[in-house]
FISE-137684 format. One record per atom (N, C-alpha, C): residue in three letters; chain; x, y, z negated. Coordinates in nm, 2 decimals. Atoms other than C-alpha are relative to their C-alpha. Example, Ala and Ser with C-alpha at 12.3 -4.5 7.8 and 13.67 -1.06 7.14 Angstrom:
<banus>
  res  chain      px      py      pz
  ALA      A    0.09   -0.12    0.00
  ALA      A    1.23   -0.45   -0.78
  ALA      A    0.09    0.12    0.00
  SER      A   -0.09   -0.11    0.00
  SER      A    1.37   -0.11   -0.71
  SER      A   -0.08    0.11   -0.08
</banus>
This chain:
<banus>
  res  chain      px      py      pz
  UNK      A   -0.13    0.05    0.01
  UNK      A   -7.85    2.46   23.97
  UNK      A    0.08    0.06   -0.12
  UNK      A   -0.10   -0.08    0.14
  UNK      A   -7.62    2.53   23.66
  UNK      A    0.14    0.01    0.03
  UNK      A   -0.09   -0.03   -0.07
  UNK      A   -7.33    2.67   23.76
  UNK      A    0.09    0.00   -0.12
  UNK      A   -0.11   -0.02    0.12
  UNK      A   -7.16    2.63   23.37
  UNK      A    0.14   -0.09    0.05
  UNK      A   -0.13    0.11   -0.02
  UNK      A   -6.93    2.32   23.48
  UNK      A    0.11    0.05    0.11
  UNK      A   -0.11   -0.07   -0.05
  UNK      A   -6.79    2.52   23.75
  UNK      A    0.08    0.07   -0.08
  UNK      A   -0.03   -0.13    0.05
  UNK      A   -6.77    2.81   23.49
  UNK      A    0.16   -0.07   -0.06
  UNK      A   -0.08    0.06    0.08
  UNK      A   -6.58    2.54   23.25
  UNK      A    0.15   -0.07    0.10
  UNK      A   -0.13    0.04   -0.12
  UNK      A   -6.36    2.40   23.54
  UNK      A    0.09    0.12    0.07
  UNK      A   -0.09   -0.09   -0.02
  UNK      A   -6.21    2.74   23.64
  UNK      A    0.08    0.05   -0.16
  UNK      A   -0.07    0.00    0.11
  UNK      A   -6.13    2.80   23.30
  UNK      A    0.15   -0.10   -0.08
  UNK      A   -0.11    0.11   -0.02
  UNK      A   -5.92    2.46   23.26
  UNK      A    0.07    0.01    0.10
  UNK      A   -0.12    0.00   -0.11
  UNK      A   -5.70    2.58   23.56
  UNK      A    0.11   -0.01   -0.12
  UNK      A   -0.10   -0.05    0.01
  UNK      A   -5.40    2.64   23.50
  UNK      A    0.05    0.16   -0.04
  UNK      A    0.01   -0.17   -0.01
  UNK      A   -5.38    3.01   23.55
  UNK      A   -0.10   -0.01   -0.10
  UNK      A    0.10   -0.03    0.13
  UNK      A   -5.70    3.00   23.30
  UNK      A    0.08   -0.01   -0.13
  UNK      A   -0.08    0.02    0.15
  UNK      A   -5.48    2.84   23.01
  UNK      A    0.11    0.09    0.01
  UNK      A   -0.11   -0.08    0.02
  UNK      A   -5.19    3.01   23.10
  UNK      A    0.02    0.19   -0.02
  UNK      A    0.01   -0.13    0.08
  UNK      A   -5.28    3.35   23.05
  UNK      A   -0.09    0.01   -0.12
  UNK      A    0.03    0.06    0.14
  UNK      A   -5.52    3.24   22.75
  UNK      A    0.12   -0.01   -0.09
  UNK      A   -0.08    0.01    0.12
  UNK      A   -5.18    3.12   22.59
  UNK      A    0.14    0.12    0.00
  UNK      A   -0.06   -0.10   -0.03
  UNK      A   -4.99    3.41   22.70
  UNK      A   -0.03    0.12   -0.11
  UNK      A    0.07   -0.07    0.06
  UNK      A   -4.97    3.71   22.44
  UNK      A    0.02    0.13    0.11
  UNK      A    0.00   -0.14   -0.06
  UNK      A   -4.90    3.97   22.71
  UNK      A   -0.03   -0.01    0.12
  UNK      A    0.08    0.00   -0.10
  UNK      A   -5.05    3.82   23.04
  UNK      A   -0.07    0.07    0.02
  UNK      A    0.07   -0.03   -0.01
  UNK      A   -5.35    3.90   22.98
  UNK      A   -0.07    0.20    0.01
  UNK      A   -0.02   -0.19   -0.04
  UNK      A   -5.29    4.30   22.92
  UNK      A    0.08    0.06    0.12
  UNK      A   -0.10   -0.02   -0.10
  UNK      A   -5.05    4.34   23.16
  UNK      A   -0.11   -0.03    0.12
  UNK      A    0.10    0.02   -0.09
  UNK      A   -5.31    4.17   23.40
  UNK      A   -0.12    0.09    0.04
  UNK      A    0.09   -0.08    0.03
  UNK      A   -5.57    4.37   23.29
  UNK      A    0.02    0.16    0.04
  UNK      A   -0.04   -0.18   -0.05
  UNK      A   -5.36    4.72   23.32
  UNK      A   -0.04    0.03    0.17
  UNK      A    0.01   -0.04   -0.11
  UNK      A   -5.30    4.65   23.66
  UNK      A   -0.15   -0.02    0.08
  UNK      A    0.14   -0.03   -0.06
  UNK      A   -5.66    4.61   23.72
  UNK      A   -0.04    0.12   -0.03
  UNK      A    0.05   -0.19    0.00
  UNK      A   -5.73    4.95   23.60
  UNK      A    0.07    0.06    0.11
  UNK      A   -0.05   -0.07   -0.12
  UNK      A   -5.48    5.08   23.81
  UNK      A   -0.04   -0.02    0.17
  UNK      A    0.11    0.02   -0.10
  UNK      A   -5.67    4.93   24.07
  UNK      A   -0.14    0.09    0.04
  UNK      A    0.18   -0.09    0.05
  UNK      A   -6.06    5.08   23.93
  UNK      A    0.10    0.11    0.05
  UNK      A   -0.04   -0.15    0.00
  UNK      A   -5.81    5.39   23.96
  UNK      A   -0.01    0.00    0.17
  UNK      A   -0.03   -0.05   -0.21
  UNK      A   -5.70    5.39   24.36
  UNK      A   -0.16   -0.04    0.04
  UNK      A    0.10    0.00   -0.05
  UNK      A   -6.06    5.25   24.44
  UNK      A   -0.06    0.11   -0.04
  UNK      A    0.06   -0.18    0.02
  UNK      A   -6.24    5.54   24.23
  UNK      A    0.02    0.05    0.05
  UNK      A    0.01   -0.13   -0.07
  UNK      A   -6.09    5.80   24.37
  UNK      A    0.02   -0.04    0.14
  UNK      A    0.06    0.05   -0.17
  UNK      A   -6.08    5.64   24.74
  UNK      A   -0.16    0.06    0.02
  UNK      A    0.16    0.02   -0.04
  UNK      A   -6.48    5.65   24.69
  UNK      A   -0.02    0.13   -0.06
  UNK      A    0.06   -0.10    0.04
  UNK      A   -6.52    5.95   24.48
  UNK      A    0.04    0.10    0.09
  UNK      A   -0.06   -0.13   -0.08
  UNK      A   -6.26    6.18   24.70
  UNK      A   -0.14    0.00    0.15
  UNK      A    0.06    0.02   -0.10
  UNK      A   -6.52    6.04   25.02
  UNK      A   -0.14    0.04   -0.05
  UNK      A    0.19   -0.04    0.03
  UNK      A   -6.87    6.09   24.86
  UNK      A    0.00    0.11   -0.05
  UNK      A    0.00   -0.16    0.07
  UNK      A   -6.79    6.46   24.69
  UNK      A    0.01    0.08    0.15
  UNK      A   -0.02   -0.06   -0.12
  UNK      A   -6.71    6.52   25.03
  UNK      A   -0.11    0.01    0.11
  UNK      A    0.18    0.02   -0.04
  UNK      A   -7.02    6.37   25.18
  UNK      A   -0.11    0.07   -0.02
  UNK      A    0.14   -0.11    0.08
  UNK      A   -7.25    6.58   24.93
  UNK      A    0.08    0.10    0.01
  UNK      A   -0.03   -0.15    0.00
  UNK      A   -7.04    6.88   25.04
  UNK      A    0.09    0.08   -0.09
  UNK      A   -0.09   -0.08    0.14
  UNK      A   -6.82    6.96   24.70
  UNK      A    0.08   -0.02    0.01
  UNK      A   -0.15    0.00    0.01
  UNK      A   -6.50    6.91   24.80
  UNK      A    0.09   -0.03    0.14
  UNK      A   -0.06    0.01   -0.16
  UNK      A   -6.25    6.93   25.08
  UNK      A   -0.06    0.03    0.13
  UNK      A    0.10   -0.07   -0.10
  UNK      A   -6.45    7.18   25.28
  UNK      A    0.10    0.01    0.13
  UNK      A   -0.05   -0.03   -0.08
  UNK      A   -6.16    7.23   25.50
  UNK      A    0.00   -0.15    0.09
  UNK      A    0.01    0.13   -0.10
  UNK      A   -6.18    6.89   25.66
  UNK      A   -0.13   -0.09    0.06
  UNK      A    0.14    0.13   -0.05
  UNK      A   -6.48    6.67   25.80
  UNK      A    0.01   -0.12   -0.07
  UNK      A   -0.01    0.11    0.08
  UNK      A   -6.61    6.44   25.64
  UNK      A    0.09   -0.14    0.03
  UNK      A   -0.06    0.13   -0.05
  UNK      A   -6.47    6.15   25.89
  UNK      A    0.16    0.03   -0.03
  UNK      A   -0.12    0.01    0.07
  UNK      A   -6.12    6.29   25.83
  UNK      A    0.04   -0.06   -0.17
  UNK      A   -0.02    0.02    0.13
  UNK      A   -6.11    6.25   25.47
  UNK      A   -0.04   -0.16   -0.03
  UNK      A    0.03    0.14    0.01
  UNK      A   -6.30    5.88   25.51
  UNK      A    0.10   -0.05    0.06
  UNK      A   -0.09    0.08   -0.01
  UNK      A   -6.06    5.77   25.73
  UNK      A    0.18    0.03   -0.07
  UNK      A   -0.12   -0.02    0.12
  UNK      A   -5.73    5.93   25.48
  UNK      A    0.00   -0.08   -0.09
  UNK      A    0.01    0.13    0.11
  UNK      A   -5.91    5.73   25.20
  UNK      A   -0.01   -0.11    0.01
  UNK      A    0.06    0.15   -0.02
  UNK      A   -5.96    5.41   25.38
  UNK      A    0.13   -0.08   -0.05
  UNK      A   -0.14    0.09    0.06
  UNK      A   -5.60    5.27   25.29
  UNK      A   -0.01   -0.04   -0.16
  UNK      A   -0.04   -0.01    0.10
  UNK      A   -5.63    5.36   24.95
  UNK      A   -0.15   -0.07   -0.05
  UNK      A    0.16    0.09    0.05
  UNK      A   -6.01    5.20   24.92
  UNK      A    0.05   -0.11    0.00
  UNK      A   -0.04    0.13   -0.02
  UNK      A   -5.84    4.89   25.11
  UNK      A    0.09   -0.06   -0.12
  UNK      A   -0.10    0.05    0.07
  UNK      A   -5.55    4.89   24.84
  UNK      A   -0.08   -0.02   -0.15
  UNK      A    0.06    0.01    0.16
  UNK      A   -5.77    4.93   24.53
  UNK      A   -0.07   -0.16    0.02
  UNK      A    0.05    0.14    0.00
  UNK      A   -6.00    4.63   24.64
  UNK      A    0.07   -0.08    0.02
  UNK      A   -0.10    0.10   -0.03
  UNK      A   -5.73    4.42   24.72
  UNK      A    0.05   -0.01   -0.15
  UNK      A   -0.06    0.00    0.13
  UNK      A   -5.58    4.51   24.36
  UNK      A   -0.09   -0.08   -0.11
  UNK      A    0.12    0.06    0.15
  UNK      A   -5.91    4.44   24.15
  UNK      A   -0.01   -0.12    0.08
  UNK      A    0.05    0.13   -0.09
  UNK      A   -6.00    4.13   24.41
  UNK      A    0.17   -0.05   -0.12
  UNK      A   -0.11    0.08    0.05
  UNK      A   -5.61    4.01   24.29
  UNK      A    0.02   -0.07   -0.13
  UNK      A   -0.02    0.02    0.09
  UNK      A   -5.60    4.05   23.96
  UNK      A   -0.12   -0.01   -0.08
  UNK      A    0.14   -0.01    0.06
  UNK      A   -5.99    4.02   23.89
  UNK      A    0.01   -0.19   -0.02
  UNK      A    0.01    0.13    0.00
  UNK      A   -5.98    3.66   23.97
  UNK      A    0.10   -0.06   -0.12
  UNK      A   -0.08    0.03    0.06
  UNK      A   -5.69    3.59   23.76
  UNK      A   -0.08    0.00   -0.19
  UNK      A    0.09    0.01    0.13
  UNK      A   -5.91    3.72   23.47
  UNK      A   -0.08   -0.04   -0.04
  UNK      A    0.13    0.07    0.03
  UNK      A   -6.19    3.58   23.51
  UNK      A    0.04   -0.13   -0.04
  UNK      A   -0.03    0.10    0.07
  UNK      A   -6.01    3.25   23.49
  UNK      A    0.03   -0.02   -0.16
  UNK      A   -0.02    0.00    0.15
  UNK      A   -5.92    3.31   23.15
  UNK      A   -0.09    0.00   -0.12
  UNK      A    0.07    0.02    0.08
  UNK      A   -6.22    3.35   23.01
  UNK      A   -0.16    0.01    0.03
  UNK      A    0.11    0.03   -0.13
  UNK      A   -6.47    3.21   23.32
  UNK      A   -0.15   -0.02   -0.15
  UNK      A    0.13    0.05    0.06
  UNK      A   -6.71    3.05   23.01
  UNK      A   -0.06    0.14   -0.05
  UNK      A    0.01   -0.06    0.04
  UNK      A   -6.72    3.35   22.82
  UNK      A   -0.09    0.11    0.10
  UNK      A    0.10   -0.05   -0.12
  UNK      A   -6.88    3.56   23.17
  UNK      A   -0.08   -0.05    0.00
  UNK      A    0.11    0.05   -0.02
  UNK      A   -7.07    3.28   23.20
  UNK      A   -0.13    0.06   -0.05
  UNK      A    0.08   -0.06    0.07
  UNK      A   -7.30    3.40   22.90
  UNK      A   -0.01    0.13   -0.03
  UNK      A    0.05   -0.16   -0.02
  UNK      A   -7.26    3.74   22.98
  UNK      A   -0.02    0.04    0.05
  UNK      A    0.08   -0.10   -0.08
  UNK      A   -7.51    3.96   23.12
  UNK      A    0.07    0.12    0.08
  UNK      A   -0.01   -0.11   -0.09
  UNK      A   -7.29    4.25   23.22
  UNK      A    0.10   -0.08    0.09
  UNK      A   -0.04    0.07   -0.08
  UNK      A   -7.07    3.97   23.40
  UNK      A   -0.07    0.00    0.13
  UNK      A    0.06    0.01   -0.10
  UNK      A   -7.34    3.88   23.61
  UNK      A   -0.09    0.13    0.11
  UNK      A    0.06   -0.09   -0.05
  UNK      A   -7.50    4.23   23.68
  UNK      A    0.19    0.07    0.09
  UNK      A   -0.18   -0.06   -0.04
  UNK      A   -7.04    4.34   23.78
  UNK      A   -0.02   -0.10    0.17
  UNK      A   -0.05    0.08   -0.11
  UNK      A   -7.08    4.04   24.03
  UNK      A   -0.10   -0.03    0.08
  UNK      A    0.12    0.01   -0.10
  UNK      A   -7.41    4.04   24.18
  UNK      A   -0.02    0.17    0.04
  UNK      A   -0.01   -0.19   -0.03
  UNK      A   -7.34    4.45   24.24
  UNK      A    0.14   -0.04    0.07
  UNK      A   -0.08   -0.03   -0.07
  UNK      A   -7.01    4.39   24.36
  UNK      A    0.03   -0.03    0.13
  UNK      A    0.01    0.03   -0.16
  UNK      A   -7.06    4.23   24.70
  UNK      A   -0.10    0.09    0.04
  UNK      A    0.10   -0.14   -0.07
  UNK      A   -7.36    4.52   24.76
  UNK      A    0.11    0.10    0.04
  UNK      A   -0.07   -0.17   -0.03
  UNK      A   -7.12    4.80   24.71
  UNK      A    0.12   -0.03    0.12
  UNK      A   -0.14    0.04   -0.12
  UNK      A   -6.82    4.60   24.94
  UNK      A   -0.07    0.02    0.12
  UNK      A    0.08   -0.02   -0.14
  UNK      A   -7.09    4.59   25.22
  UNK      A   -0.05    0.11    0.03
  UNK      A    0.05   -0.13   -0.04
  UNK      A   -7.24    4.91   25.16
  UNK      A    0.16    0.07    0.05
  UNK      A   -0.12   -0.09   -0.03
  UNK      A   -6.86    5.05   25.16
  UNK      A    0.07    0.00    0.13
  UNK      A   -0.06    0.09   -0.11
  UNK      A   -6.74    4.86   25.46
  UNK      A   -0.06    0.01    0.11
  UNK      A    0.09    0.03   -0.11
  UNK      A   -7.06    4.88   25.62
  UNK      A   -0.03    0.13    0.09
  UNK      A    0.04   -0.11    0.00
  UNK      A   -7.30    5.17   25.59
  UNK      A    0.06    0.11   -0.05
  UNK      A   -0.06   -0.13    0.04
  UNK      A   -7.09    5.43   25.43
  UNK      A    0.13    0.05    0.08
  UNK      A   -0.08    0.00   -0.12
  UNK      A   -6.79    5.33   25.68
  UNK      A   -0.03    0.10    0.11
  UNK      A    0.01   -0.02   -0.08
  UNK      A   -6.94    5.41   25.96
  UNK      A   -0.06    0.12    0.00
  UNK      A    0.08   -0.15    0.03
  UNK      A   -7.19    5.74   25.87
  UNK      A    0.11    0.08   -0.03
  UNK      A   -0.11   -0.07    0.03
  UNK      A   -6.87    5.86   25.71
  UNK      A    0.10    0.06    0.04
  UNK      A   -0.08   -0.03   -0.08
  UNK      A   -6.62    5.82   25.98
  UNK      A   -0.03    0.07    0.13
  UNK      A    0.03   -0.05   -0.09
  UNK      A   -6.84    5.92   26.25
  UNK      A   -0.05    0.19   -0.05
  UNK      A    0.09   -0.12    0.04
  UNK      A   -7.01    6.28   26.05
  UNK      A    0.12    0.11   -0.02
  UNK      A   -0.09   -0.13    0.04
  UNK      A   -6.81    6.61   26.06
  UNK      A   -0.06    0.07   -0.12
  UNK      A    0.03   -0.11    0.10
  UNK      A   -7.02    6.80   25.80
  UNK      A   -0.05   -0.09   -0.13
  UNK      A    0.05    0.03    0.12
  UNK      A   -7.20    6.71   25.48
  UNK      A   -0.14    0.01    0.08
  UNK      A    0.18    0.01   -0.07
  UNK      A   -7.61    6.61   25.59
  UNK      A   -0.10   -0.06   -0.11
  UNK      A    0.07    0.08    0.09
  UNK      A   -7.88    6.49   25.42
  UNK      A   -0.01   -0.14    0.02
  UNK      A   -0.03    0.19    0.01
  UNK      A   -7.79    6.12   25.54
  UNK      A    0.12    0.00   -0.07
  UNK      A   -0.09    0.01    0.06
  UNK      A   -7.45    6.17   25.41
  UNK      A   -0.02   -0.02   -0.14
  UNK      A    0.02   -0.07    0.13
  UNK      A   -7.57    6.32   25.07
  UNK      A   -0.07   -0.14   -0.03
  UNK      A    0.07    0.12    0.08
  UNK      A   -7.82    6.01   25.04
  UNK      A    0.13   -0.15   -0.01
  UNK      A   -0.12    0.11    0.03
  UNK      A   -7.51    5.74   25.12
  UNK      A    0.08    0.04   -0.10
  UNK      A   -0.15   -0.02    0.10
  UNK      A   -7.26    5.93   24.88
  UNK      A   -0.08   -0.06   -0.15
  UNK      A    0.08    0.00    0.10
  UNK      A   -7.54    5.91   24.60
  UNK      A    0.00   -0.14   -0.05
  UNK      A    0.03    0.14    0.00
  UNK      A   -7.60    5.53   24.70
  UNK      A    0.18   -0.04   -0.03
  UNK      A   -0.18    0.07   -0.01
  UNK      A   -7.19    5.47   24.72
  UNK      A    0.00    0.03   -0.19
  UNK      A   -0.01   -0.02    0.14
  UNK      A   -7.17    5.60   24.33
  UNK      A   -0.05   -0.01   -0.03
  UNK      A    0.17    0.08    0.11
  UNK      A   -7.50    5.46   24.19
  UNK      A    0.10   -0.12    0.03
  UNK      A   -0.04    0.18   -0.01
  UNK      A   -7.34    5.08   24.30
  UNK      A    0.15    0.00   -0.04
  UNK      A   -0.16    0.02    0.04
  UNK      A   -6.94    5.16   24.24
  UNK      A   -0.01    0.00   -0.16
  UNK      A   -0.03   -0.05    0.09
  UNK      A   -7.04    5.31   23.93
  UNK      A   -0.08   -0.11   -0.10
  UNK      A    0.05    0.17    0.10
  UNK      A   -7.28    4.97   23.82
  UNK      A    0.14   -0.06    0.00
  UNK      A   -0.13    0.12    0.02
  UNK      A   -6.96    4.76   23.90
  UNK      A    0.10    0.01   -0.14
  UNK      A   -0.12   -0.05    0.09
  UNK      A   -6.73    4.96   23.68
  UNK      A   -0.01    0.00   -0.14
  UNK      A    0.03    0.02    0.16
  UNK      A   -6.93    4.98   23.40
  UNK      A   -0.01   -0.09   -0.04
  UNK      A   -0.01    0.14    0.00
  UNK      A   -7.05    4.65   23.42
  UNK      A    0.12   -0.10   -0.06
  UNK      A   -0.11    0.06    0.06
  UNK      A   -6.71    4.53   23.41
  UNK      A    0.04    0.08   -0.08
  UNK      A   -0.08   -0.08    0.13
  UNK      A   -6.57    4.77   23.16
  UNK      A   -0.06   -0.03   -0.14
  UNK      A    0.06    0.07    0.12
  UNK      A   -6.88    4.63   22.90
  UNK      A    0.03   -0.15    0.01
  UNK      A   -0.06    0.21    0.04
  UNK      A   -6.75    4.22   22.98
  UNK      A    0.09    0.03   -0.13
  UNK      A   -0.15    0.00    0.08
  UNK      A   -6.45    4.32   22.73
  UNK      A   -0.05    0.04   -0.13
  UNK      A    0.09   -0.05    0.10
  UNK      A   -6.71    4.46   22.47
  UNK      A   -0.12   -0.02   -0.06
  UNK      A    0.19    0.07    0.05
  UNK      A   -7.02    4.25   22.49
  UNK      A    0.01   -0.14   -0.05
  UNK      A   -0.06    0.19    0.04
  UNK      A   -7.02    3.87   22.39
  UNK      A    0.10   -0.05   -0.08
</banus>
């Protein structure tokens, strides 16, 4: 299946042209997706430094998972918002790029791993363990493909 005619049909939105012909949409769009990468990073980094033991000794690990879970929910909701909005703008241009498709076939792993398996080991574990240590490892190997991933779309193609 060739999925280009969708690519080219989100691009002809509306929203696609209109931040296209925009000279400050598209930054402005863009910022607040970092500030997104921001609240999600540190949601996942403050939870997995914690998991492998190096930080916020005074708490358990499930305390500190469930403190960060608002601010994990607010990040994804932020890049989910304003990710879509960008991609419209320049859906063809993803199309033919590789780190596009490595950002978007990683980013539904890491939502499930985050939601799933790291949820639940996380919320339920008071100490740092060696299951924790191997999920925190797995949580930042996959957040940290996404990010780079998308941080090389804006620099590849």
């Amino acid at each position: 299946m060739n999925a280009l005619p969708f690519f080219e049909w989100c691009e002809a939105t509306t929203i696609g042209q209109a931040i296209r012909d925009s000279a400050w949409l598209f930054p402005v769009i863009e910022s607040a997706h970092l500030l997104g990468l921001c609240l999600l990073g540190g949601a996942v980094l403050i939870v997995d430094l914690r998991m492998l033991g190096l930080a916020l000794g005074g708490q358990t690990v499930g305390e500190v998972a469930r403190g960060a879970r608002r601010w994990l929910m607010l990040g994804v909701g932020v890049m989910l918002l304003t990710g879509t909005p960008l991609f419209l703008s320049e859906a063809v241009k993803c199309y033919y790029n590789p780190s596009f498709w490595v950002k978007i076939t990683t980013l539904p792993l890491a939502l499930a791993f985050a939601f799933g398996v790291r949820q639940r080991i996380g919320e339920k574990a008071a100490l740092a363990s060696a299951l924790t240590r191997v999920v925190a490892l797995a949580s930042m190997a996959l957040w940290f493909t996404v990010a780079a991933a998308g941080r090389w779309i804006g620099f590849s193609s």
